[in-house]
TORVO-897381 format. One record per residue: x, z, y of N, C-alpha, C, O, CB in turn. Coordinates in pm, whole numbers, plus 32768, in hexadecimal, padded with zeros to 4 digits. Glycine has a CB too. Example, Ala and Ser with C-alpha at 12.3 -4.5 7.8 and 13.67 -1.06 7.14 Angstrom:
8527830C7DC784CE830C7E3E8528830C7EB68590834E7EB4846B83897E41
850582C47F1F855782CA7F96850A83138003853D832480728580823C7FC4
END
This chain:
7E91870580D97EA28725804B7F308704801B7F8087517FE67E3C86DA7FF6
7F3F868380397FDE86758038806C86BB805880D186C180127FE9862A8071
805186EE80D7808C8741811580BC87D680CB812A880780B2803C874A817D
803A880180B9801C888F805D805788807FEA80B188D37FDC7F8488B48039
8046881A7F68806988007F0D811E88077F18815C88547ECD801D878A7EF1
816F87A47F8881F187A87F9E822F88127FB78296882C7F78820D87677FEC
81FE88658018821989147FE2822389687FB7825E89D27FC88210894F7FDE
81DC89367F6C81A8898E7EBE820089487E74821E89937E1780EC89777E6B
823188F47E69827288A17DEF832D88C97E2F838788E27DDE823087BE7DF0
834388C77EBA83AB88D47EEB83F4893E7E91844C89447E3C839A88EE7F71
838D89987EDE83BD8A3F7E8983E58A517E1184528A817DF483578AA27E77
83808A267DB4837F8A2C7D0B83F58A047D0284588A477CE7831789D17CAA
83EB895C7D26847989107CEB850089317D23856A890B7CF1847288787D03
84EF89997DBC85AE89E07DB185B18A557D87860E8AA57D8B860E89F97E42
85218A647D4D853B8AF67D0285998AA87C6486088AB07C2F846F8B637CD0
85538A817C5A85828A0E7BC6862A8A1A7B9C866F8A367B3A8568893F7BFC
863989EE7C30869F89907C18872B8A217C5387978A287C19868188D57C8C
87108A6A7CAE87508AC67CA5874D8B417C3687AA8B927C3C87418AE27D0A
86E58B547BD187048B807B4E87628B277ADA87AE8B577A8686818B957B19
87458AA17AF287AD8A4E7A9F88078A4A7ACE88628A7E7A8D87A089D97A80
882D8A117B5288C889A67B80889989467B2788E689507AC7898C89E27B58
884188E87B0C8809886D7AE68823881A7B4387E3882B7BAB8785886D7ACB
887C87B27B3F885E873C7BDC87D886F07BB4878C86BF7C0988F686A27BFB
87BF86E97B108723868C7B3A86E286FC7B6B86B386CA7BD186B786377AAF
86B5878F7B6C868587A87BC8868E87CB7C4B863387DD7C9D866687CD7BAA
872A87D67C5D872A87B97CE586F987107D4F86D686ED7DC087B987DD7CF2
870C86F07CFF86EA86587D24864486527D288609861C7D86872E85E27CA4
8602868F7CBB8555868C7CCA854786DA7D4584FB86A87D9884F286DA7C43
857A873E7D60857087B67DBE858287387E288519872C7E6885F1884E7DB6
85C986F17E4585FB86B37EDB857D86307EC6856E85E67F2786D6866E7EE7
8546861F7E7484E985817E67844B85CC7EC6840A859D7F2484B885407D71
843C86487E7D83D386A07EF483D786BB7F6E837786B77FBB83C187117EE4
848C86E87F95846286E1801984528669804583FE866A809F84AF871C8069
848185EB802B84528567804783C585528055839D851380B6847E85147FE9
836885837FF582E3855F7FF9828B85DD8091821B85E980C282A285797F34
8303861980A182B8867380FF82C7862D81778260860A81B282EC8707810B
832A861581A2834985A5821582F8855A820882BD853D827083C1855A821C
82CA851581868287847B81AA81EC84B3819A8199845D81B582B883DE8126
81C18517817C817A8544818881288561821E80B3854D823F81A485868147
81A285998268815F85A08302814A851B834080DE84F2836B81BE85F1836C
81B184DF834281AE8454834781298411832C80E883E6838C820D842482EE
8108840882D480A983BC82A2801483FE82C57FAD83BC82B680C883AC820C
8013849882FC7FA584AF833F7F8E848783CF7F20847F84067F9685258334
8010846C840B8034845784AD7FE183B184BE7F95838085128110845284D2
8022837E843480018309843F7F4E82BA84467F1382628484804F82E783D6
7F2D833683C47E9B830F83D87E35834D84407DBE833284507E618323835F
7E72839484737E4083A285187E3C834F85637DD0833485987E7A83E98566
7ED082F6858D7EDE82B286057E90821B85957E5C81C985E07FA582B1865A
7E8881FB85207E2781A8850D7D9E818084FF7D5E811984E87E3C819684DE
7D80822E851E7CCE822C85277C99823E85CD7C2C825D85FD7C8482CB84BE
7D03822085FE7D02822586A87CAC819186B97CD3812E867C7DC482238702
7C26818B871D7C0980F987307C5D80A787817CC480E5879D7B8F80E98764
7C5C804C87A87C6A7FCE87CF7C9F802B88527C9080A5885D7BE07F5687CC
7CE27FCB88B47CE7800489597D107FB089987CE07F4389797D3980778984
7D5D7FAD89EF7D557F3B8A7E7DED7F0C8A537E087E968A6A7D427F918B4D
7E377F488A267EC47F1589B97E957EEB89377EDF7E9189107F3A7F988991
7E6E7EF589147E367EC6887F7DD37EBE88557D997F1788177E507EF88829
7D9F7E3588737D2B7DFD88507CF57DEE87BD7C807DFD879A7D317D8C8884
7D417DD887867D1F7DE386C17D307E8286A07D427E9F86297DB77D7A8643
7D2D7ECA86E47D4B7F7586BB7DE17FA0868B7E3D7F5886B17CE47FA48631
7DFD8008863F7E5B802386247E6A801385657E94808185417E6880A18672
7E5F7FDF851C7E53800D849E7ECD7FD984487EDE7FF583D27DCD7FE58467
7F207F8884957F917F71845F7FF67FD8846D805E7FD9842B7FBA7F038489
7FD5803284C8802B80A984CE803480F5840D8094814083F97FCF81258559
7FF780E683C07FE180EF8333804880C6830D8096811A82DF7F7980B182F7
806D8048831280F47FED82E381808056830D81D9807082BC80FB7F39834D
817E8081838481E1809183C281FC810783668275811A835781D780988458
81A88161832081B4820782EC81C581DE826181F68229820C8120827F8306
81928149824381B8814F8177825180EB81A1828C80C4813D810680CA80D0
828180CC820A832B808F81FE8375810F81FE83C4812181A2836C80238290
8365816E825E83A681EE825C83BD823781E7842E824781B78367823D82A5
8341826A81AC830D82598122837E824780E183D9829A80DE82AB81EB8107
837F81B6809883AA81708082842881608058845581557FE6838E814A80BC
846C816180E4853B8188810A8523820080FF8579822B814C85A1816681BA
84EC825D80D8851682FC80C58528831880128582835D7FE2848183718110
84BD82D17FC384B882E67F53855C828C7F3485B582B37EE9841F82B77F13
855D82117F8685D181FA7F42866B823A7F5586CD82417F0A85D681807F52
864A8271800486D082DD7FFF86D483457FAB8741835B7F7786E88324807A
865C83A47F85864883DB7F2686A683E87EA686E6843F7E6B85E883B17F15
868983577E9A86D182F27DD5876383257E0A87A683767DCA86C781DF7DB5
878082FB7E66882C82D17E98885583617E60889683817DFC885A82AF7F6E
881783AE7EC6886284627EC4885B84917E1988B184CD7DD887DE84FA7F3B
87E784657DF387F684717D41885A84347D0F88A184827CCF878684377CEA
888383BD7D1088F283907CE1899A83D07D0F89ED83F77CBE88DB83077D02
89A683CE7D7789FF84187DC48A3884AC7D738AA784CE7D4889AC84367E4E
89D284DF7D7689A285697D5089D285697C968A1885C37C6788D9857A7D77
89AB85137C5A89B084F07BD28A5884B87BBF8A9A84E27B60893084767BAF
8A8884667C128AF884387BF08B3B84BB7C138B3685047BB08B2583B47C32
8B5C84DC7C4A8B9985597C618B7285C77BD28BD085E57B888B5985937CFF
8B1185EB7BBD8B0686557B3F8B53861B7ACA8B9386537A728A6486707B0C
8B34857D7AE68B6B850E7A2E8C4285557A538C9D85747A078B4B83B57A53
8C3785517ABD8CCB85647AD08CC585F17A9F8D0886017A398D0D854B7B6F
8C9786447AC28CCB86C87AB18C6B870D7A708C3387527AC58CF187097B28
8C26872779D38BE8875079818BD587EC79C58C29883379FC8C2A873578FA
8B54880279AD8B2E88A179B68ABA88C079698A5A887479678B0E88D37A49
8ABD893879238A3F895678C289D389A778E089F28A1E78E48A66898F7853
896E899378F488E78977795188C08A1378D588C98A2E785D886F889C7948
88838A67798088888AFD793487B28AF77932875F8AA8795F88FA8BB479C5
87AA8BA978C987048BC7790386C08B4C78E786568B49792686EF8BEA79B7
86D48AD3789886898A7D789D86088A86787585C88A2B78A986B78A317870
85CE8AC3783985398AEA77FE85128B0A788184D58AB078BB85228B6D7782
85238B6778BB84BD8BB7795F84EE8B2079BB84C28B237A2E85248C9C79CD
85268ACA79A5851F8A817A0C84E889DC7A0384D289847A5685A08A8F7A3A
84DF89E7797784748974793C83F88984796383A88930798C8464896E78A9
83EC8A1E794D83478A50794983258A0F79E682CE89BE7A0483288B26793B
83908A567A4083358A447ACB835289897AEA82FF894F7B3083868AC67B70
83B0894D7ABC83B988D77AE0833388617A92830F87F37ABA845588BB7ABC
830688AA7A2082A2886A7A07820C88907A2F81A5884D7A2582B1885F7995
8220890E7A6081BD893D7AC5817A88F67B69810788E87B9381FF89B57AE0
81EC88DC7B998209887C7BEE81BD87F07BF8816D87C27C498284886A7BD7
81FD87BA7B7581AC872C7B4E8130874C7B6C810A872E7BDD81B086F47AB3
80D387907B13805E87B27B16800A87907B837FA087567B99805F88207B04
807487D97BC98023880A7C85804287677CC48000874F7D2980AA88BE7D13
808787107CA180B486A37CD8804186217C8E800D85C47CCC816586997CB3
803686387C26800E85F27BCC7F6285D27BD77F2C85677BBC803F863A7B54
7F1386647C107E9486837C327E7786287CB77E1885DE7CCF7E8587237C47
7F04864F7D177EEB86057DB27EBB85A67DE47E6485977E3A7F3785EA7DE8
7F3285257D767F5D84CC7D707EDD84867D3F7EC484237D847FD284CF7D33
7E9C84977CF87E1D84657C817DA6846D7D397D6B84107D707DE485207BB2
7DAE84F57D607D6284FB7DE47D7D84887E3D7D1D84457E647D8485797E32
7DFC84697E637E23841D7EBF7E0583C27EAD7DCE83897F0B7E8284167EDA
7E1083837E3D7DEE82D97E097D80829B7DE97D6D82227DDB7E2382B67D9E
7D14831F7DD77C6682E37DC77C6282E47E757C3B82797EA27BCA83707D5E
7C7A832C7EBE7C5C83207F517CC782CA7F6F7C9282877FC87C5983A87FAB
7D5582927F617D3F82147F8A7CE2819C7F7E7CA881577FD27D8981F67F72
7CEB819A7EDF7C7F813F7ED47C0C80F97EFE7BEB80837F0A7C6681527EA5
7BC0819A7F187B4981957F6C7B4781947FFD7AE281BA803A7B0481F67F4D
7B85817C80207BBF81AC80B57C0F813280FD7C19812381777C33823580A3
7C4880D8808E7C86807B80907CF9809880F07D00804081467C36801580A4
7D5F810180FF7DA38116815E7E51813E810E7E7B819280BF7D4C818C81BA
7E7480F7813D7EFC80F380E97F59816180EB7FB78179809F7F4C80868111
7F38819081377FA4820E81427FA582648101800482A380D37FAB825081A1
7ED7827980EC7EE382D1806A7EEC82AC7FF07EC482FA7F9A7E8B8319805B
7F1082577FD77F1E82007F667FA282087F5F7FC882187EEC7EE781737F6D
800282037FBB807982077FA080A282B67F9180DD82DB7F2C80C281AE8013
808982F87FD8807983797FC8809083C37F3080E584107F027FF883897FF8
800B837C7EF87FED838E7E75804F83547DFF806F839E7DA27F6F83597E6B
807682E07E0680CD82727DBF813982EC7DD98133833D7D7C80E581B87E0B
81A283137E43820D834E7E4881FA83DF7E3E824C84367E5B824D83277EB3
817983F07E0E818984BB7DE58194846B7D3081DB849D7CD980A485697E1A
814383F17D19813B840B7C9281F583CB7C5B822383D27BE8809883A97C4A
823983947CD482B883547CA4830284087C6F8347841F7C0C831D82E27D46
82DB84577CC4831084F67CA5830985237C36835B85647BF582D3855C7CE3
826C84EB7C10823D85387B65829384F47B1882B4851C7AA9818E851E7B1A
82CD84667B5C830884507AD683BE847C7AB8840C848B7A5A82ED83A77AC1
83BD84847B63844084B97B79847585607B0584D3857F7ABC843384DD7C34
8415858E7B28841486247AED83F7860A7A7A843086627A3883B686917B24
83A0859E7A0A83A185C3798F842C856C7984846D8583791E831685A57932
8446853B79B084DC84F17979856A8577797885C585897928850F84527A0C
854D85AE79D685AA863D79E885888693798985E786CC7954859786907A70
852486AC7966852F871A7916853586F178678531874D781684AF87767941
853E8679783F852C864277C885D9863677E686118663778284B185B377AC
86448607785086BD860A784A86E986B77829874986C277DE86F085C478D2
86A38747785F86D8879D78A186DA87D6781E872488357809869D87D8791F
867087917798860F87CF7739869187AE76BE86C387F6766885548777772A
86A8872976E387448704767F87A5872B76BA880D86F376968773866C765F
87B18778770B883087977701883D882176C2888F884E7672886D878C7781
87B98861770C87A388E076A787BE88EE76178806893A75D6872588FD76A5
8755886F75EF8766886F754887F9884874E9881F8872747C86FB87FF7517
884487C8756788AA87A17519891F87D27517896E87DA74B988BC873C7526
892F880975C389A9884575E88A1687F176398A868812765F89E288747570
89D0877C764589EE8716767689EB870E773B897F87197773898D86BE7626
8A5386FE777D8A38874477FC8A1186C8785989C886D378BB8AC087A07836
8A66861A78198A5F85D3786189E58586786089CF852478A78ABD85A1785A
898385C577F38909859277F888C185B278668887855878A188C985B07793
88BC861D788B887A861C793B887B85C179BB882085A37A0788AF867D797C
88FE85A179B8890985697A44890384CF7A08891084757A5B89A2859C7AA8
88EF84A9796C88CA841D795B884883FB794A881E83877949890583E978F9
87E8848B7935876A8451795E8732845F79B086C2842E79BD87208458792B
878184C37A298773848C7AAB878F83FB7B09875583DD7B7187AC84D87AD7
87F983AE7AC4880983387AE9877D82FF7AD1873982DC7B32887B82F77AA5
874482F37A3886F3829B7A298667829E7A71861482467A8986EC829679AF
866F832B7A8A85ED83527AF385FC832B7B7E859483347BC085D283F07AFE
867282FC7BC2867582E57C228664823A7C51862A81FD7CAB86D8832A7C3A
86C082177BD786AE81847B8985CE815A7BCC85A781067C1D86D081B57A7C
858E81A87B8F851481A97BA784DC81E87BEE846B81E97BBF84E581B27B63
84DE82347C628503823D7D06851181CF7D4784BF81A47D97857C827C7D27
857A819B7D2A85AA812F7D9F854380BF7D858524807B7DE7865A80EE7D8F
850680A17D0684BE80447D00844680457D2D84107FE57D6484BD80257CA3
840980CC7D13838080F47D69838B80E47DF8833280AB7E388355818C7D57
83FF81177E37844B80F17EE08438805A7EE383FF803E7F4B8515811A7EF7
844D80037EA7842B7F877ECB83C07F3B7EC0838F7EDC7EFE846B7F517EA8
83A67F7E7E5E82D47F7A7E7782CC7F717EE382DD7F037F17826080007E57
82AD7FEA7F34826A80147F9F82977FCD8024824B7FAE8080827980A47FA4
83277FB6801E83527F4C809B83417ED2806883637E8880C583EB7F5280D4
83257E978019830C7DF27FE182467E13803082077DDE808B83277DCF7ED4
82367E537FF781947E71800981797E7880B581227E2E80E381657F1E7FB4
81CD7EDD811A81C57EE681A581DB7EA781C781947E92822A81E97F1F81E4
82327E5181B582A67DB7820D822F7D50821682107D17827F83557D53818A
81E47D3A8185819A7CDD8182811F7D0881E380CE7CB08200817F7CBD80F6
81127D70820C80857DC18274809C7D8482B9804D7D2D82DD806E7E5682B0
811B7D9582F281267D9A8382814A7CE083AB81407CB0841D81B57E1E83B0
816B7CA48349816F7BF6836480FA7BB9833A80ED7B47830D81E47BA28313
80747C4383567FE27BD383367FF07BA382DB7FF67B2982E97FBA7B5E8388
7FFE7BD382497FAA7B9781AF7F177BA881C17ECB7BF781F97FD37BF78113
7F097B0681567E807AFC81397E467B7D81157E8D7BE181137E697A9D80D3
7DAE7B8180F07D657BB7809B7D9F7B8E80377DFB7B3E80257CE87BA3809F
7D3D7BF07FCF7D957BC77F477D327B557F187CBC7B457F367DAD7C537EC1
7D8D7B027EBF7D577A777EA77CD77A807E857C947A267EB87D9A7A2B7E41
7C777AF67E1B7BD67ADE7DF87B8A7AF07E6F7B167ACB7E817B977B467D89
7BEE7B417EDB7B7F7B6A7F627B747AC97F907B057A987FA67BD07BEE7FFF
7BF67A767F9E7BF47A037FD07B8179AD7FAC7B33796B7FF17C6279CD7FB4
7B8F79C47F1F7B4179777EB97A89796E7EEA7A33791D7F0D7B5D79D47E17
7A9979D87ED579FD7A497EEB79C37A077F86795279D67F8A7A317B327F05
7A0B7A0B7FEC7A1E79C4808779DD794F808B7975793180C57AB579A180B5
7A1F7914804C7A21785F804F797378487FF9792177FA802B7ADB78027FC8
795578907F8678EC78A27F46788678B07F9C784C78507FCF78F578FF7EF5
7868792C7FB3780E7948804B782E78D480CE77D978DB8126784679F88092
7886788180E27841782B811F783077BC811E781A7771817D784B78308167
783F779B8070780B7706803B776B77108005773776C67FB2787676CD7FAD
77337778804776B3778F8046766E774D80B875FC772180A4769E78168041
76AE773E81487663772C81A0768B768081907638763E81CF767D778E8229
76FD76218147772875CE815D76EB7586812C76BF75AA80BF778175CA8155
76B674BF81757681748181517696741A819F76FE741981E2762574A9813B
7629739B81A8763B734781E3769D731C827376E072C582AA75D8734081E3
765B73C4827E765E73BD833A76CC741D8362770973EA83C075B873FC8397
770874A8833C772E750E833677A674E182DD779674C3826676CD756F8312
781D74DE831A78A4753182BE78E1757882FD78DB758F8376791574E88282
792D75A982A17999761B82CE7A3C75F282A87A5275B48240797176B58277
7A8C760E82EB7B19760D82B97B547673833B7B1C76A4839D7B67755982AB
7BD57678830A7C5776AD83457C447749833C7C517792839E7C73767883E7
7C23777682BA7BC977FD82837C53784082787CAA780B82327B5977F281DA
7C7478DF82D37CF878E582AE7CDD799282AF7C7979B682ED7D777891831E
7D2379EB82777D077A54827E7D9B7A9482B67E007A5082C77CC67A7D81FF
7D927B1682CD7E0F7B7082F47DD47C3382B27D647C6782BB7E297B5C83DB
7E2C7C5A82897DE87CEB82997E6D7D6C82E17EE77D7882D67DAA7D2181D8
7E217D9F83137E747E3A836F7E247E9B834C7DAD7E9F836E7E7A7E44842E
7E817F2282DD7E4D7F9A82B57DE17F6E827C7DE57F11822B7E387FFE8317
7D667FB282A17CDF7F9C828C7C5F7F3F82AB7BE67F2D829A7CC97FEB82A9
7CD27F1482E47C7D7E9983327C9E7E0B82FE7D0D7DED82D27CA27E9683D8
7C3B7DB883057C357D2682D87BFB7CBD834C7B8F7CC483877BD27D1E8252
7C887C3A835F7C277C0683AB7C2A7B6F83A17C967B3383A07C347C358433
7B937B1F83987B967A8883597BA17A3583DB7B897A7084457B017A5982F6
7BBD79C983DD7B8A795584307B6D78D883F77BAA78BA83907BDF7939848F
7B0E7879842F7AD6781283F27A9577B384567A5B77D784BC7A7C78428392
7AA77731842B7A8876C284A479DE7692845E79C5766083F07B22761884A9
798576B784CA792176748484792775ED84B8796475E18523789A76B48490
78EC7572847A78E274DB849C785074E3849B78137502843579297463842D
780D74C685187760749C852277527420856777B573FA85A676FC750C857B
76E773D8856876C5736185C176D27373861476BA73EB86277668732B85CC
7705731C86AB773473588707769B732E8750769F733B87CA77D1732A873D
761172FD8718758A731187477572737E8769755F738487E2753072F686FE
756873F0872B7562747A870D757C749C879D75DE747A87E075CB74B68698
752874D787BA750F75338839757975D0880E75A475D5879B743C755B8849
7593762A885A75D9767A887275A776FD881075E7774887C675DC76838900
753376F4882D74ED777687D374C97740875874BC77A0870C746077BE8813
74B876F8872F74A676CB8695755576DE864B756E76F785D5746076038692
759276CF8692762C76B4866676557779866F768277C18617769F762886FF
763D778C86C37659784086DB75E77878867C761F78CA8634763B7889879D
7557787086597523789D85EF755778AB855B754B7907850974C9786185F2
75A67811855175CC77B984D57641785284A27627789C8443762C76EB8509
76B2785E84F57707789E84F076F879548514774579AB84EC7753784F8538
76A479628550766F79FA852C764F7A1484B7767C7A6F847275FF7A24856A
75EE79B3849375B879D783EC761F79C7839176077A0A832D7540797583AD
76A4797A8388771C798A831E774279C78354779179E282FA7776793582EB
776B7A2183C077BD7A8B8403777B7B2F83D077BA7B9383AC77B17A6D84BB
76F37B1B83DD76B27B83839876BC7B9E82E576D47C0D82B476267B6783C2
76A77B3382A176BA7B3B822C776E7B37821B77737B4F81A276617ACA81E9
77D97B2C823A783E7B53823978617BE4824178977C2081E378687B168281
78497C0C829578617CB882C677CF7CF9826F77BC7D72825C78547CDA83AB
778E7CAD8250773C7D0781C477807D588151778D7DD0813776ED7C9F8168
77B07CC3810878257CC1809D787B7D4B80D478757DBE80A9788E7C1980A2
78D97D08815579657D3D815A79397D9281EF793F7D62826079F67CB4815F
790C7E2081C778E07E60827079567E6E82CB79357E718342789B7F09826E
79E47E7982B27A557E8982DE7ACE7E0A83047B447E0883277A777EDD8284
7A427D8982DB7A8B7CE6834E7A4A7CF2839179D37D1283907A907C3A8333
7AA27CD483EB7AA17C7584667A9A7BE584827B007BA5849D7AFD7C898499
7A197BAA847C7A147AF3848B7A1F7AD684F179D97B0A854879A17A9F8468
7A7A7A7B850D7A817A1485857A6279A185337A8D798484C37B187A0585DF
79ED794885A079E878C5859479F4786F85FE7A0778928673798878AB855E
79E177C685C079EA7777864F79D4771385F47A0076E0858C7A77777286C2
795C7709866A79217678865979257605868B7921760B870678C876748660
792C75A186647971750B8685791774C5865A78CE74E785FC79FD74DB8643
790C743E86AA78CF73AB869C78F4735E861A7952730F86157901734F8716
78B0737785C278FB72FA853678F8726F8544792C721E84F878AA72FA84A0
78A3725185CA78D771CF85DF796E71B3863579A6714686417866718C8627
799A723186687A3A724586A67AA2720E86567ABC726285FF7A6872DF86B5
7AED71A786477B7971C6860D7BC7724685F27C10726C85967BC6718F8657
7BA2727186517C1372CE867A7BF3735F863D7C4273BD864A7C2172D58724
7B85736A86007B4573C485B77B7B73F2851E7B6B745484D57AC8738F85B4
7BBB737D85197BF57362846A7C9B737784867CE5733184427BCD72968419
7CD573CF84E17D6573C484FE7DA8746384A47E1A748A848E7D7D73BF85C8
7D15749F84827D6B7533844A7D50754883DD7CF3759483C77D5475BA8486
7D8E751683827D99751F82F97E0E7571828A7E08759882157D9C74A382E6
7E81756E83037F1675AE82987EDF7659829E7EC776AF82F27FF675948301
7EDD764582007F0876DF82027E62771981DF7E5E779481D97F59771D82BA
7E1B76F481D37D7D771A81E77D63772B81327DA4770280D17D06767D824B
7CD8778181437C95779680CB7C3D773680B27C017734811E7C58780980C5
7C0776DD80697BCE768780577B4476C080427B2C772E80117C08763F8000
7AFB767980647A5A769480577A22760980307A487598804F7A0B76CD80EF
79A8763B7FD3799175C07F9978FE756F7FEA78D57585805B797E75E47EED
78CE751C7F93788974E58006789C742D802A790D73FF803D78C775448083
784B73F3802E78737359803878D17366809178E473C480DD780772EB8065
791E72E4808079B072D480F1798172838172793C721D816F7A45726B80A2
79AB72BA81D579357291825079AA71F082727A1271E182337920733C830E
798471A182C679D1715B82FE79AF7134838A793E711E83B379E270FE82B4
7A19712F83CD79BF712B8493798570BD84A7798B705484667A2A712C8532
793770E1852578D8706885097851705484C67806700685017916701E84CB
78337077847C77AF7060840E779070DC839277CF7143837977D56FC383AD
773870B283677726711B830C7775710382A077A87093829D76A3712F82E6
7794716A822577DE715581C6779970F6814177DD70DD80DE780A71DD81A7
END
């Protein structure tokens, strides 16, 4: 859909912009083919991330996601650059932007088709939890805003007569480009160096397993990571080290099951340890806290 949409919008907007000699619409015209590139991109990507697991990659592929919203990303912001570029150059040398009515029409036509996509892209990220189309969506809608910023510049210059108003509200549109560009690589960088869940999932985590916690049962060193679509927890259970093998592997199926209830798309790892161990109480930096009496080795709490 993306793809289709960038084709369709390509056209319109150098039809646009070759009825004006507008650089903001030449500049909207060049922000589409950007979204067409990242467009393929970002389908390549959610292929090789819905690929399973294999004998190279045991956690699957789903960080390949990250890799298509950084690209993403540095394109919207080369994008900004060539707008500015493009703009300083017109501020130098004034030109009066022709046909502007037939080329508003199709440049706000455009939006439309961008504007519909984008709204598509971002309920199916959502639901889908997959970033690419989420980013997808975020940088068709950085376009809608690209293009109403162009044609509200293309619209005063029409009305005022004013020539250097074009290529200055192309600056400011690009101004907000580059910032959406750093969205998306602040957002991938952090993929790919394993960020938490987001803090209520954390929250929500630790909740579900101060349910099973009590006398006998704690938990610590609760840590999460997420890749693309995927989520994955780990957690130290503490049991009596009386406890036979299958009471302790039951204990932790049943919070492993009610975990992936909640969240069908974690992955729990656990490990279980002796709370009468010292050595059981060594992983604490950095962990989600779970509540629950405070165990101490040795004895009960």
């Amino acid at each position: 859909m993306a793809i289709a949409a960038a084709l369709v919008t390509i056209g319109m907007k150098t039809t646009a912009w070759l009825v004006t000699d507008s650089v903001g619409l030449l500049s909207d015209a060049a922000e589409s083919v950007v979204n067409l590139v990242a467009a393929v991109g970002a389908l390549v990507a959610l292929r090789v991330a819905a690929a399973p697991a294999d004998a190279g990659h045991h956690f699957g592929h789903a960080k390949a996601e990250y890799l298509s919203a950084a690209l993403e990303g540095a394109m919207i912001a080369v994008a900004a650059l060539v707008i500015i570029w493009q703009s300083v150059l017109r501020l130098l040398d004034p030109r009066p932007v022709e046909d502007v009515g037939i080329g508003l029409a199709i440049s706000v036509g455009a939006s439309v088709v961008n504007g519909l996509v984008a709204v598509v892209l971002l309920r199916a990220g959502r639901r889908h939890r997959s970033i690419t189309l989420t980013a997808d969506g975020r940088h068709l809608l950085t376009d809608v805003v690209t293009s109403v910023g162009v044609v509200v510049g293309v619209a005063l210059v029409w009305l005022t007569g004013i020539d250097w108003l074009d290529p200055v509200v192309a600056l400011l549109v690009a101004a907000n480009i580059l910032w959406a560009g750093w969205g998306l690589l602040d957002e991938s960088t952090s993929g790919l160096m394993d960020r938490t869940m987001d803090e209520s999932d954390n929250v929500r985590l630790a909740e579900l397993l101060s349910r099973w916690a009590d006398d006998e049962v704690h938990f610590h060193g609760l840590r999460t990571r997420v890749a693309g679509h995927t989520s994955f927890a780990e957690v130290h259970v503490l049991v009596p080290g009386a406890w036979d093998v299958r009471r302790a592997h039951d204990l932790v199926e049943e919070v492993e099951d009610a975990l992936r209830t909640e969240y069908p798309d974690l992955r729990v790892s656990t490990h279980i340890e002796p709370r009468e161990d010292p050595r059981s109480y060594d992983d604490y930096e950095h962990e989600v806290p779970v509540a629950g009496p405070t165990p101490t080795p040795g004895g009960p709490s």
